[in-house]
C-alpha positions as CSV (number, residue, x, y, z in Angstrom):
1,X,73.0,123.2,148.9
2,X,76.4,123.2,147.5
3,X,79.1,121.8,150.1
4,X,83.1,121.7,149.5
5,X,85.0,119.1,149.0
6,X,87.4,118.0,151.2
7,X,90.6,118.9,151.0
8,X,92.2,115.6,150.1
9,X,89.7,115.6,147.1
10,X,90.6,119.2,145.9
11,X,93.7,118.4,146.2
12,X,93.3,114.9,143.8
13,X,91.3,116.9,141.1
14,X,93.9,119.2,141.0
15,X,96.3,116.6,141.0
16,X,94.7,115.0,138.2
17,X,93.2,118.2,135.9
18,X,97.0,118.7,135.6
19,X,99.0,115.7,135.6
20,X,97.8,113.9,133.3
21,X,98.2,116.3,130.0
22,X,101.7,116.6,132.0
23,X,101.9,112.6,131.8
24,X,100.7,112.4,127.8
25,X,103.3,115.3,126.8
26,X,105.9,113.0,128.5
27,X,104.5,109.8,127.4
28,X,104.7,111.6,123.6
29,X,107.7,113.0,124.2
30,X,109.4,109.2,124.9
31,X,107.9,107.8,121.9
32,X,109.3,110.2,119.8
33,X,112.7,110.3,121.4
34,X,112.5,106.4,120.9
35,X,111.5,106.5,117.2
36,X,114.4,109.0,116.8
37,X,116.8,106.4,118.6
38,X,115.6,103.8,116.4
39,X,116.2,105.4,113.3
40,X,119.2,106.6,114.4
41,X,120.6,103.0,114.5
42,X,119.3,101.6,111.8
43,X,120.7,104.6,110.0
44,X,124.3,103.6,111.8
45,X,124.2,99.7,111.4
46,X,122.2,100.0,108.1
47,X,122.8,102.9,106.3
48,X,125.3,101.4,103.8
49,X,123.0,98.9,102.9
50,X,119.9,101.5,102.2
51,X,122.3,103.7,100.4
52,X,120.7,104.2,97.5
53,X,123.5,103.5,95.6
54,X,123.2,99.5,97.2
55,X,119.5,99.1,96.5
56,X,120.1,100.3,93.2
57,X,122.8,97.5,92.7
58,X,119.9,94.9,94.1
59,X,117.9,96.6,92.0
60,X,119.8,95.4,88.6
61,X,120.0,92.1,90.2
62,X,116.4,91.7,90.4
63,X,115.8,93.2,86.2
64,X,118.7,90.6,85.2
65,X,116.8,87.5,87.7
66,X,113.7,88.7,85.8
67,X,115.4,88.5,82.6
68,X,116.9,84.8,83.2
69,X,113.6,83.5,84.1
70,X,110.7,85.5,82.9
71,X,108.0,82.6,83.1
72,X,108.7,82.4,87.4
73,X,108.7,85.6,87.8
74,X,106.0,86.7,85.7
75,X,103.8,83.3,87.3
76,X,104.9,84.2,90.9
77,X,103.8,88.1,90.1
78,X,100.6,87.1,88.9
79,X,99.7,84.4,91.7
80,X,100.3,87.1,94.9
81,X,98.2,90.0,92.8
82,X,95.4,86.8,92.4
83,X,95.9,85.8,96.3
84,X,95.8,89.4,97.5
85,X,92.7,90.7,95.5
86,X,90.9,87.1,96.2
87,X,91.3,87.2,99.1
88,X,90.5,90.9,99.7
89,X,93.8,91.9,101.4
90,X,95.0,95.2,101.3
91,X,97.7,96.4,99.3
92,X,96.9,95.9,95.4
93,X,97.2,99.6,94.9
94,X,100.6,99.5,95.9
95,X,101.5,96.2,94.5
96,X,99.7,97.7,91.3
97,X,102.5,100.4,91.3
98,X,105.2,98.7,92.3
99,X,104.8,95.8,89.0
100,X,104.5,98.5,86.9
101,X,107.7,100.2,88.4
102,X,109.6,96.6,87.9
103,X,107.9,95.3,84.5
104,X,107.3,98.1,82.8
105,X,103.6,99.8,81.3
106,X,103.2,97.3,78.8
107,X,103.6,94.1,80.2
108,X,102.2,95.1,83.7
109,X,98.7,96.3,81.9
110,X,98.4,92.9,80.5
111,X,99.6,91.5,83.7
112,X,97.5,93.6,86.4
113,X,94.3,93.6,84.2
114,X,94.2,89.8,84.3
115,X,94.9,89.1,87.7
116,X,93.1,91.7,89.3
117,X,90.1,90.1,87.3
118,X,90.8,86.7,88.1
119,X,91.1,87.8,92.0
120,X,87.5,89.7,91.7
121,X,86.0,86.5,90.2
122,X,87.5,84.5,93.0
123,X,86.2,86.8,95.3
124,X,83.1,86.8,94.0
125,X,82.9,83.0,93.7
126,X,84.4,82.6,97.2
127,X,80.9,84.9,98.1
128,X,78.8,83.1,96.3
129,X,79.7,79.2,97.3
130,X,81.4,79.7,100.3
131,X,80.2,82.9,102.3
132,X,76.9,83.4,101.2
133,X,75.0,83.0,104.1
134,X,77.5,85.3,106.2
135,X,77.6,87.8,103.5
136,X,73.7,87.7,103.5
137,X,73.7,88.4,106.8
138,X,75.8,91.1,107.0
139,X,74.7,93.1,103.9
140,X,70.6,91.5,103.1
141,X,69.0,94.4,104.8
142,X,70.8,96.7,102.8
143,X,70.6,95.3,99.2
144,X,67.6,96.4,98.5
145,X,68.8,100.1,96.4
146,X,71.9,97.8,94.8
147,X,69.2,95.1,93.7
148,X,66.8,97.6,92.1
149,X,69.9,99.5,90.1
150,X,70.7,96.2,89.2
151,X,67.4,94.9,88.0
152,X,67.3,98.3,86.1
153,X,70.5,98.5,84.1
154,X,72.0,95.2,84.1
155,X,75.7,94.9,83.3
156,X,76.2,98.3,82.7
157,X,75.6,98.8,86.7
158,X,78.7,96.9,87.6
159,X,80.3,98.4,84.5
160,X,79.7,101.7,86.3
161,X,80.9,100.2,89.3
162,X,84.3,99.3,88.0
163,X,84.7,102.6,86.4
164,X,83.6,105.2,89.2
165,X,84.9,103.5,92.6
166,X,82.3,104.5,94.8
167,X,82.8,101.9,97.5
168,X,85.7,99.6,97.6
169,X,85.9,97.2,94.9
170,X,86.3,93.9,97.4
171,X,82.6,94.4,98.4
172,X,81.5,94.9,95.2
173,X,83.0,91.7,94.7
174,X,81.5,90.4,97.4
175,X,77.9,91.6,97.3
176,X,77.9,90.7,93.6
177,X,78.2,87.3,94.3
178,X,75.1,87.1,96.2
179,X,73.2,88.6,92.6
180,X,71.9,86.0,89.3
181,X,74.7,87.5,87.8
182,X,76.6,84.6,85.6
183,X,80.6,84.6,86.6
184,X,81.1,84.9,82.9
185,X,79.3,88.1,82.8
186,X,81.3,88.9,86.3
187,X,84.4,88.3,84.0
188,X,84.2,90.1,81.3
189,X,82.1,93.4,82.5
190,X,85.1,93.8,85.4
191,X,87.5,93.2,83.1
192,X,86.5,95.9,80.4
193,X,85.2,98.4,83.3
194,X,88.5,97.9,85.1
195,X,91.2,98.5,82.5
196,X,91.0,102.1,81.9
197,X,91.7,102.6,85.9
198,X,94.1,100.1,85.8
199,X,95.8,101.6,82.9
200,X,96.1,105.1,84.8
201,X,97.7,103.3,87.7
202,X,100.2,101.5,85.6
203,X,101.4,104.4,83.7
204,X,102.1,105.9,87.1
205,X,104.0,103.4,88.6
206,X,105.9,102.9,85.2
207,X,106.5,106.4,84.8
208,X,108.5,106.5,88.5
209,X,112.3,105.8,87.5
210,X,114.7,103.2,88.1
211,X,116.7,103.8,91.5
212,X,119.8,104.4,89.2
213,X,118.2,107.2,87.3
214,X,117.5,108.5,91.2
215,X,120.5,108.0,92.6
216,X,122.5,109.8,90.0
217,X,120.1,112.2,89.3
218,X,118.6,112.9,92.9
219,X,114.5,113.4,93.5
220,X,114.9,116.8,91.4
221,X,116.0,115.4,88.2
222,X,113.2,113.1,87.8
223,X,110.7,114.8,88.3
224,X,109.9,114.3,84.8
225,X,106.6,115.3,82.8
226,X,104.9,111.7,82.3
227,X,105.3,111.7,86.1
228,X,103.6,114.4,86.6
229,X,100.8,113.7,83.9
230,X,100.9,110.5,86.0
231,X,99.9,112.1,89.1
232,X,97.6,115.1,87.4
233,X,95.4,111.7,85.8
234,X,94.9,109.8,89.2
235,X,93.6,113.1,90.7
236,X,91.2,113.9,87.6
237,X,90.5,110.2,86.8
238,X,87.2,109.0,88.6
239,X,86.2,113.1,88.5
240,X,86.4,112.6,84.4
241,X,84.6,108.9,84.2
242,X,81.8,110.3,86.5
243,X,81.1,113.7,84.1
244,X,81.5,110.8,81.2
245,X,78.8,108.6,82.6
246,X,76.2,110.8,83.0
247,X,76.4,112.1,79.2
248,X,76.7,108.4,78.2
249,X,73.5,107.2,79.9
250,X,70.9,108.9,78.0
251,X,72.4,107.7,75.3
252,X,71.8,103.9,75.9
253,X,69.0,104.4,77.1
254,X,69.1,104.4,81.2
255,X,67.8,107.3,83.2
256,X,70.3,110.3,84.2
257,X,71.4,109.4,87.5
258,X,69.5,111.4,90.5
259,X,69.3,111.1,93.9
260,X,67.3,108.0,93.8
261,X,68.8,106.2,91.1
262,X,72.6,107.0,91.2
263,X,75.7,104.8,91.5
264,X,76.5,106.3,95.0
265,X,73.2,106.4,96.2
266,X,72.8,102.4,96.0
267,X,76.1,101.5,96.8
268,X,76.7,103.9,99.8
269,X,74.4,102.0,101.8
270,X,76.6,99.1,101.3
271,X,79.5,100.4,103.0
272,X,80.5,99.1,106.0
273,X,81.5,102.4,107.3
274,X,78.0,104.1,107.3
275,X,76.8,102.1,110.1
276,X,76.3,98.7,111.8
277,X,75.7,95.6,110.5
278,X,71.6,95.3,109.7
């Protein structure tokens, strides 16, 4: 038998069924107002400063403290791209870009491609000597698929790895470290299956202009065509490696990747986003 509520009750529900998307309108509303306050005065205090016309002058400052003292800077440069990639901290796609903005295609491919290798051997040796037994635990139910691709096509798994980044790289790193694999062969496989990545996210950091160029020119004027090649190949990159690999493996003898046997197949299950720890 179905009985009313009391009054007091109704009156609550009602109460809440409408105050509370009242209360999160007026709770968004005040955080936006506030963000809009905030960069209203930074804008006031600050705005000379962020002129573009300023942080192009700091800018030139930073080119000529480059040019005065290439070893430091080049030394420091490579050291934070080793820490942050050892250490598997975010941010090397952007640091990727930004090196390549400040040094330049050339010397930022040489550059990038060595560190980021060191950083995945340190990674990996950090896994292997350090947090093996943590690693083991977190991933050993699940390595079953990556060993078997492993045990099947050697290198030329990780190779496939580096080229087609199914899962993120610092877990490759990681899990890798728990294989036979020889850091040597770690070494050199990343460092060949890494480069032609690499080299696409160089030439699109180096093809984004000085802030000069942009401040004279405005956002319009450089909007040039190696930056949008730039942008065309990091859309079409891993989409071209992956059609690539499949022609290549017949050819070397490795079956044609299926369901079973595929680079995504093995390595999805070591994602830490597909489900809980086993």
């Amino acid at each position: 038998m179905q009985t009313d509520n009391p009054p007091g009750e109704a009156a609550a529900e009602e109460s809440d069924g409408v105050a509370r998307p009242g209360g999160g309108w007026l709770l968004k509303g005040a955080v936006l107002a506030g963000l809009l306050l905030a960069i209203a005065g930074l804008t006031y205090f600050f705005g000379d400063a962020l002129s573009l016309q300023n942080l192009a002058a700091r800018e030139t400052e930073l080119r000529q403290f480059q040019a005065s003292h290439p070893v430091l800077v080049y030394g420091i440069a490579f050291l934070i791209y080793v820490s942050v990639t050892g250490l598997s901290l975010p941010g090397a796609a952007g640091l990727t870009l930004l090196f390549s903005w400040y040094f330049g295609f050339p010397r930022s491919l040489v550059l990038i491609s060595f560190a980021s290798t060191t950083g995945a051997t340190l990674a990996f040796l950090l896994s292997r000597y350090l947090f093996r037994d943590t690693l083991q635990r977190r991933f050993g139910d699940r390595l079953a698929a990556f060993n078997r691709s492993l045990e099947r096509e050697g290198a030329f798994y990780l190779f496939s790895l580096r080229l087609i980044p199914v899962v993120p790289f610092f877990i490759i790193n990681a899990v890798m470290g728990l294989t036979p694999m020889r850091p040597r062969t770690f070494w050199w496989v990343s460092q060949l299956g890494m480069l032609p990545g690499t080299a696409v996210y160089v030439y699109a950091g180096s093809s984004v202009p000085n802030l000069s160029t942009l401040a004279e020119r405005g956002v319009g004027g450089v909007l040039s065509p190696q930056l949008l090649l730039a942008f065309v190949l990091l859309g079409v990159f891993p989409l071209a490696v992956k059609k690539i690999m499949q022609r290549f493996r017949p050819a070397v003898g490795l079956p044609v990747a299926d369901e079973e046997t595929s680079v995504e197949s093995a390595t999805r299950q070591l994602d830490p986003r597909n489900g809980p720890p086993c």
